[in-house]
C-alpha positions as CSV (number, residue, x, y, z in Angstrom):
1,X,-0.5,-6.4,-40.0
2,X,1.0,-9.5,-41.2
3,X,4.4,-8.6,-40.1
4,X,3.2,-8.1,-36.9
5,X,1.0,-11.1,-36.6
6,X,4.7,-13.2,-37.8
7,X,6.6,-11.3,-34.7
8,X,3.5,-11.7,-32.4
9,X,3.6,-15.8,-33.0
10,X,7.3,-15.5,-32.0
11,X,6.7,-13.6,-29.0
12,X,3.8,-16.0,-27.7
13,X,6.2,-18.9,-28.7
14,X,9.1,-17.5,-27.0
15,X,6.4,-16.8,-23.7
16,X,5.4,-20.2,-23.6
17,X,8.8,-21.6,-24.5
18,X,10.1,-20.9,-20.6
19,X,7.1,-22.5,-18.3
20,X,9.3,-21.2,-15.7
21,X,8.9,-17.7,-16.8
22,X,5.1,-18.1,-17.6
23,X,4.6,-20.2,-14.4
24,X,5.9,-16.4,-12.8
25,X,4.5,-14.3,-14.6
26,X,0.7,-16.3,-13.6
27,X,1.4,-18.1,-10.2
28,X,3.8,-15.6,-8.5
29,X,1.6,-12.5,-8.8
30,X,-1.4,-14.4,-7.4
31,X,0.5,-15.9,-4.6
32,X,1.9,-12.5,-3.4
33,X,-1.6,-11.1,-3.7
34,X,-3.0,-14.0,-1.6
35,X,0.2,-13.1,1.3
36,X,1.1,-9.3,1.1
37,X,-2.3,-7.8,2.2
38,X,-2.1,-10.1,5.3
39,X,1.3,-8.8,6.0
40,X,0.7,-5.6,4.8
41,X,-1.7,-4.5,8.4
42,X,-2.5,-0.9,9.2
43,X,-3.9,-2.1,12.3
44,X,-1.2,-2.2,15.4
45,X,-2.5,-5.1,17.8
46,X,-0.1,-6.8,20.9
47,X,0.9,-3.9,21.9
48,X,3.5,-4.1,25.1
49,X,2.9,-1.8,27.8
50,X,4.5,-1.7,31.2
51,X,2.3,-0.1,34.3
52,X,3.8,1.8,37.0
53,X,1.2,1.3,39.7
54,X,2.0,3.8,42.8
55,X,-1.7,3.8,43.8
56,X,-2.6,0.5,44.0
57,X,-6.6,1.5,44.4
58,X,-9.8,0.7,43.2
59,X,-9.8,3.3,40.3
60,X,-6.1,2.2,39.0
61,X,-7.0,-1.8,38.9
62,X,-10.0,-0.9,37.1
63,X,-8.3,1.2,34.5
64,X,-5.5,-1.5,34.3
65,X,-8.6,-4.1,33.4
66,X,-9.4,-1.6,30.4
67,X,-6.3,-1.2,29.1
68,X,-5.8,-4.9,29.0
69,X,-9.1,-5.8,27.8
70,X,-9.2,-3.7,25.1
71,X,-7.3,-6.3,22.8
72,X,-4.5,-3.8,21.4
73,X,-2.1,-4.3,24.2
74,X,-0.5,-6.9,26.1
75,X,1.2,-6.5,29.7
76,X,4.6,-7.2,30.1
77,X,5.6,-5.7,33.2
78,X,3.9,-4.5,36.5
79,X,6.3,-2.6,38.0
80,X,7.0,-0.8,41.5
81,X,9.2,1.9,40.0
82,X,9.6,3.5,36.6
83,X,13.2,2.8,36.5
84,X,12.0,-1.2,36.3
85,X,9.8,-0.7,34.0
86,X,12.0,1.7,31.4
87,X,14.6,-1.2,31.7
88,X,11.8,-3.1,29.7
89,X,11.7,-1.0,27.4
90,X,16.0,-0.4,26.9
91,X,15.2,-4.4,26.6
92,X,12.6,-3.7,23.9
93,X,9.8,-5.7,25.8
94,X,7.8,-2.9,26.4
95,X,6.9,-0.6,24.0
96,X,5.0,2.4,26.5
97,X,5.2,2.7,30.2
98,X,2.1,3.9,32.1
99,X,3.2,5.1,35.5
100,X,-0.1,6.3,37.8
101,X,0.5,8.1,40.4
102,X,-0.2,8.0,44.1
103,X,-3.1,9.3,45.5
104,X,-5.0,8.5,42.1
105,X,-7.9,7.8,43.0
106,X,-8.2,10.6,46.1
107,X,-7.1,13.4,43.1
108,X,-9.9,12.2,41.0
109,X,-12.5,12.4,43.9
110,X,-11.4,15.0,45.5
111,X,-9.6,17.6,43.6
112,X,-11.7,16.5,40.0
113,X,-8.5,16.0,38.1
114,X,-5.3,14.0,37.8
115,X,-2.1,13.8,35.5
116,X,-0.4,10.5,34.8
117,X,2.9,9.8,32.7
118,X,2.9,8.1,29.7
119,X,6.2,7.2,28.5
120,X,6.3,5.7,24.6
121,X,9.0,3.9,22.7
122,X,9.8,5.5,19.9
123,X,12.0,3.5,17.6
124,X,8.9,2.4,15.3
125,X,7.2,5.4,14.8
126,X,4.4,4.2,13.3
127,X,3.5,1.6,16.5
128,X,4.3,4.4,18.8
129,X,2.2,6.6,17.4
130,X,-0.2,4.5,17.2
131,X,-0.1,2.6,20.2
132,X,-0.4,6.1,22.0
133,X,-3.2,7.2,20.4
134,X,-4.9,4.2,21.4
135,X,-3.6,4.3,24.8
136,X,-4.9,7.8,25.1
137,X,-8.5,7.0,23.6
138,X,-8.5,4.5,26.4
139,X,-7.9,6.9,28.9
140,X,-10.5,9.2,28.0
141,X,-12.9,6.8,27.8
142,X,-12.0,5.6,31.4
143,X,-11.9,9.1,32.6
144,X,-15.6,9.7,31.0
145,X,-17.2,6.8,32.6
146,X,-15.7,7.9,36.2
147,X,-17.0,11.3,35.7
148,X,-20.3,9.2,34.9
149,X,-19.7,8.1,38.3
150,X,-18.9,10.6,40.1
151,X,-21.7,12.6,38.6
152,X,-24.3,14.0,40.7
153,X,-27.7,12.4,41.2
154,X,-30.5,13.4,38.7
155,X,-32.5,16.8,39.0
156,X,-29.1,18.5,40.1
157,X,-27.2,21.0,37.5
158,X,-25.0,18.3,35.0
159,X,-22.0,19.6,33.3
160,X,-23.2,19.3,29.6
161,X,-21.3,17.5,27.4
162,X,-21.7,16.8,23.1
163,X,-21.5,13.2,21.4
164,X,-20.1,12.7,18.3
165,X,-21.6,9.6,16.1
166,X,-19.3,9.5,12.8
167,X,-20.3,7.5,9.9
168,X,-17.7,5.9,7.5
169,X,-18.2,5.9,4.1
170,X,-16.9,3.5,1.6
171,X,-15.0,1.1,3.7
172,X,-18.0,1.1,6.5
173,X,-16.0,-1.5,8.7
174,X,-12.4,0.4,8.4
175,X,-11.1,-3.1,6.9
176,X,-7.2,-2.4,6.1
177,X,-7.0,-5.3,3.4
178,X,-10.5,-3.7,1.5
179,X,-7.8,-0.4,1.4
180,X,-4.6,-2.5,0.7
181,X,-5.5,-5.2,-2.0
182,X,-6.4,-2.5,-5.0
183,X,-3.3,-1.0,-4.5
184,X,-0.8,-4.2,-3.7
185,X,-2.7,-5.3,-6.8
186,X,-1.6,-1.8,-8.6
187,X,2.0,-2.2,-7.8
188,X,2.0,-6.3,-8.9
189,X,0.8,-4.9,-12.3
190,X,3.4,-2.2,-12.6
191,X,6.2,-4.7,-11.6
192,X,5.4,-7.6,-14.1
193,X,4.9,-5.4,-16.8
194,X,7.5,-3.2,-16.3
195,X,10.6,-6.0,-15.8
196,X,9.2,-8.2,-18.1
197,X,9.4,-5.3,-20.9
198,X,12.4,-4.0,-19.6
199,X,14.2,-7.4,-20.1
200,X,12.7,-8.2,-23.5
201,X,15.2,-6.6,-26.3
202,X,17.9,-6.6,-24.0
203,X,17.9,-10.6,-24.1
204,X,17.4,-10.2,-27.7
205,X,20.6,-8.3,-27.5
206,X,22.6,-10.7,-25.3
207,X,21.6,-14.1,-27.2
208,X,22.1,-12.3,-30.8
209,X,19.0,-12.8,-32.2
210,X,18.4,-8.9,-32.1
211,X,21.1,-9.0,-35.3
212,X,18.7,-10.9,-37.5
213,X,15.7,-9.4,-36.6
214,X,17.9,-5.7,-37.3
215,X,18.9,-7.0,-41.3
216,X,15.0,-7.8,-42.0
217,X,12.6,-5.0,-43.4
218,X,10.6,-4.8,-40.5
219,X,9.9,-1.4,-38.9
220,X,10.7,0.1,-35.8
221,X,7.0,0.9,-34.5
222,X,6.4,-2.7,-35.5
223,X,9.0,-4.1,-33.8
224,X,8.2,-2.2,-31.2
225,X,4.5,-3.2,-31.4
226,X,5.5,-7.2,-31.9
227,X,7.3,-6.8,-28.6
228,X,4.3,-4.9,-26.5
229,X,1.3,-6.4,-27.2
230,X,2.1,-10.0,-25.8
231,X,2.6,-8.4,-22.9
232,X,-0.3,-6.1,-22.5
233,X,-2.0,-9.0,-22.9
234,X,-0.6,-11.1,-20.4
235,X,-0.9,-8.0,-17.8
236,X,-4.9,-8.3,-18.8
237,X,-4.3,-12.0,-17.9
238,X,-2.8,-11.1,-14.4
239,X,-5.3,-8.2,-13.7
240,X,-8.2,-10.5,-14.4
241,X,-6.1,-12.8,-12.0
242,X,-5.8,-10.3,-9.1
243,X,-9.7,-9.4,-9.5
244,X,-10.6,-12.8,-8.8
245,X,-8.5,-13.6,-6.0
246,X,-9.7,-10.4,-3.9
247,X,-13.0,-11.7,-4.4
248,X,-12.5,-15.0,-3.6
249,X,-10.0,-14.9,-0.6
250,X,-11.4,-11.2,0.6
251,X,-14.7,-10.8,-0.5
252,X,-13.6,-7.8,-2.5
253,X,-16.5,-6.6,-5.3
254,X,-16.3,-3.5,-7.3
255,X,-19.1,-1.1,-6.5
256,X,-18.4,0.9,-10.1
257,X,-18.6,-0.8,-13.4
258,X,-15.6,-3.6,-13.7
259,X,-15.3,-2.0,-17.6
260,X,-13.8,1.5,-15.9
261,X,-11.1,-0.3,-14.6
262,X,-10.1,-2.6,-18.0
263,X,-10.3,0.2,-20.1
264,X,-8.0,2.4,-17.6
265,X,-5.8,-0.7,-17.4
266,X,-5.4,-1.2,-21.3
267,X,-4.1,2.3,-21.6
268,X,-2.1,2.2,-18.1
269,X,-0.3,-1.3,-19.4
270,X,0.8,0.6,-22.8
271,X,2.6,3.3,-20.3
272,X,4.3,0.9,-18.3
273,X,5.4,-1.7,-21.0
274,X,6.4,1.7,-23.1
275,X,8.6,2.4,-20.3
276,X,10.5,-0.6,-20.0
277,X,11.2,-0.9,-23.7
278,X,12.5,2.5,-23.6
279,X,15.0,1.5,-20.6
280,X,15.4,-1.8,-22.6
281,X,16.2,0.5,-25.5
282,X,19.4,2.1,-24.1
283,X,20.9,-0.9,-21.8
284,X,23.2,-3.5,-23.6
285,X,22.5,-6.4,-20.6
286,X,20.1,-7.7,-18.7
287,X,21.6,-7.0,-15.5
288,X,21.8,-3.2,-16.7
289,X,18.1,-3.2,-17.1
290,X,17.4,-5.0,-13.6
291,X,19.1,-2.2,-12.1
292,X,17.8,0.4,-13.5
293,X,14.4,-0.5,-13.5
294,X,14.6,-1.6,-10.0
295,X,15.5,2.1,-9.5
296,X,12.3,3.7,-11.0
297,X,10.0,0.6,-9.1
298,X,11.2,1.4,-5.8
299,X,10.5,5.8,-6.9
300,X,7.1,4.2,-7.9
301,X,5.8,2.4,-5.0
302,X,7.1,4.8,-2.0
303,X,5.8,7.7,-3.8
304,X,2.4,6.2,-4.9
305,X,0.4,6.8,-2.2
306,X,0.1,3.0,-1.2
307,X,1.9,3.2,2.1
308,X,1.8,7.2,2.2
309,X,-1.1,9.7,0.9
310,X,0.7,11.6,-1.3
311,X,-1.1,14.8,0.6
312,X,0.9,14.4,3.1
313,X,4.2,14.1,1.2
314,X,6.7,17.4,0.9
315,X,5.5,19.3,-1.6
316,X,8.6,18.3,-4.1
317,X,7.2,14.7,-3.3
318,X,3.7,15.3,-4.5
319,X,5.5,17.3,-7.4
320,X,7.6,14.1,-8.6
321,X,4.3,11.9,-7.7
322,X,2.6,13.9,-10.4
323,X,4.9,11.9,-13.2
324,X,4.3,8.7,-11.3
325,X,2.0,6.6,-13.1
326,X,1.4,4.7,-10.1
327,X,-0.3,7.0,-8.6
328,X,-2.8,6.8,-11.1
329,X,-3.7,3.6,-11.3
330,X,-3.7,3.3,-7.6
331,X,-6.3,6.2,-7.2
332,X,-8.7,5.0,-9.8
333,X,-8.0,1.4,-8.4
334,X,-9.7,2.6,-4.7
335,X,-12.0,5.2,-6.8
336,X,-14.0,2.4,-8.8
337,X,-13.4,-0.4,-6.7
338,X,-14.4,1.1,-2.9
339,X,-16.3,4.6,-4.4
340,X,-17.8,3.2,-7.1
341,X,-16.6,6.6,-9.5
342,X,-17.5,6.2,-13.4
343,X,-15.3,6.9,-16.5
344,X,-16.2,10.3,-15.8
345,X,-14.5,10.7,-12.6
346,X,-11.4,9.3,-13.5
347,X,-10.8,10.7,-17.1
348,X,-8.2,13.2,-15.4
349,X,-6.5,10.4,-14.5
350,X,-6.5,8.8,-17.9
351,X,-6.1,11.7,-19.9
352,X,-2.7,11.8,-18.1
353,X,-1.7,8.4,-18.6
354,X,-2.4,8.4,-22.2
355,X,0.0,11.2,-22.7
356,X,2.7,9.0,-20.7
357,X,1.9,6.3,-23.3
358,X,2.2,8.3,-26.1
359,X,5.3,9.5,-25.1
360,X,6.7,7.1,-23.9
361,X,5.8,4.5,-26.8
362,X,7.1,7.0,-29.2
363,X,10.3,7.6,-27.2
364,X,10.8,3.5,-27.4
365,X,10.3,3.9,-31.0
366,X,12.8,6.7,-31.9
367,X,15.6,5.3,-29.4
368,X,15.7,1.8,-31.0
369,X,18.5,1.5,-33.4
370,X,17.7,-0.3,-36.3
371,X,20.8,-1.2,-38.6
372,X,20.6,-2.7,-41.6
């Protein structure tokens, strides 16, 4: 214990040494928790849609009105032709094209139905998609309140029809950053303790100092240990950080007990901080390191289930997802935070990552080569 409290003071002196690397390690973590969820928005608004209007009636104003009212899209172009209005879009200034066509509003009297052309740009798949789904939830609205209309005065036969009411649990108000901030908050954890680890013996390697520390009796778990600790607990510091900030700036409060989450994050920061002393471990510069752990990040975060559920990844995906850590912590992050799940729930979870600390700790241990 005494050699590692002698290699813990030199850590913590080293740490506070550099304010520039403490003033990232603190400030730059909370400032991109405090921008990234407002970026970071699920919800596709301003929308550009050109309409093709061949009818020019009663019925196709009135479902013009809707679309534009409804807030999610805005009109760029009011076109007498479709060739018009797809030039728009070859100029990217419209992003769907709604052409209705003539005799709209006789078709819909008349004959009780009527087919219109919806043309989407497809280049952002994710704003197409959405943005015609959206455009097509309009439309059935519009089409249900004309049939409302058209319907026959009451005491004749009506067509019967069945309402859905859906209720939404744990995130009542579908708010995107309520979804988002746990796991941004998951990733900033990963990345500060994984580079900072990563680059720790490697700059002891580059400046020399790793020579002394190699001719001194010390041992390689407590080496190891004098290097991990300081900044486990610096990743506490960060987490405790992050916590406040989404409660703060989004109103963010844990339903389940804030101790679930420490404890997981105690034995998710020893996996993490284990892996970048193992990749520290086997690179000779600090460049060599950057890379490499810039390699695993960028594996961690697409396949953590932050941006896609990993259910519906390929299945080889949600195979290599399985050895993502990430995808732990990001899963218990939106378990106790928006579900309010107990240790018991997410011991799976932390079963798991205990063996990646174990391993990957002991791994660290056995690859450092200690000369003397």
């Amino acid at each position: 214990m005494r050699t590692i409290r002698f290699l813990l003071q030199k850590e913590f002196r080293q740490i506070f040494r550099n304010k520039i690397i403490l003033a990232m390690i603190i400030v730059m973590p909370a400032i991109q928790l405090m921008i990234l969820p407002l970026a970071a928005d699920y919800e596709v608004k301003n929308i550009n849609i050109a309409i093709v209007d061949n009818d020019r009636s009663t019925y196709s104003q009135r479902l013009i009105s809707t679309i534009t009212a409804s807030g999610y899209f805005r009109l760029t172009g009011y076109n007498g032709s479709f060739k018009e209005a797809f030039q728009l879009m070859e100029q990217d200034d419209a992003d769907l094209i709604l052409e209705v066509p003539s005799g709209f509003e006789k078709n819909l009297i008349r004959e009780d139905e009527q087919k219109m052309f919806i043309a989407v740009n497809a280049i952002n798949g994710v704003k197409a998609n959405l943005g015609g789904s959206y455009l097509s939830s309009i439309v059935k609205n519009f089409n249900k309140d004309i049939r409302l209309d058209l319907m026959p005065a009451k005491g004749v036969l009506q067509t019967p029809t069945i309402e859905i009411v859906s209720t939404n649990w744990f995130n009542n108000l579908l708010n995107y950053r309520v979804f988002m901030v746990p796991g941004i908050l998951a990733i900033l954890i990963t990345m500060i303790g994984g580079f900072l680890s990563c680059l720790n013996i490697v700059k002891e390697k580059e400046v020399g100092t790793i020579e002394q520390i190699n001719v001194t009796p010390i041992k390689k778990y407590n080496f190891i240990l004098g290097k991990l600790i300081p900044f486990w607990v610096l990743g506490n510091v960060v987490f405790t950080i992050g916590l406040l900030i989404s409660w703060l700036i989004y109103g963010i409060i844990p339903i389940g007990n804030i101790g679930v989450l420490y404890a997981f994050i105690a034995v998710y920061l020893l996996s993490v901080l284990g892996f970048g002393l193992l990749i520290s471990t086997f690179c000779e510069t600090q460049q060599q390191a950057m890379f490499i752990m810039f390699f695993f990040m960028m594996v961690f975060i697409l396949l953590g289930g932050l941006f896609t559920s990993i259910d519906s990844m390929p299945m080889w995906a949600q195979a290599i997802s399985k050895l993502n850590p990430v995808s732990y912590l990001i899963s218990v992050m939106r378990m106790v935070i928006l579900k309010g799940s107990s240790m018991k729930d997410i011991l799976p979870h932390l079963g798991i990552t205990f063996v990646f600390a174990l391993v990957l700790n002991v791994l660290a241990v056995i690859n450092y080569k200690k000369t003397s």
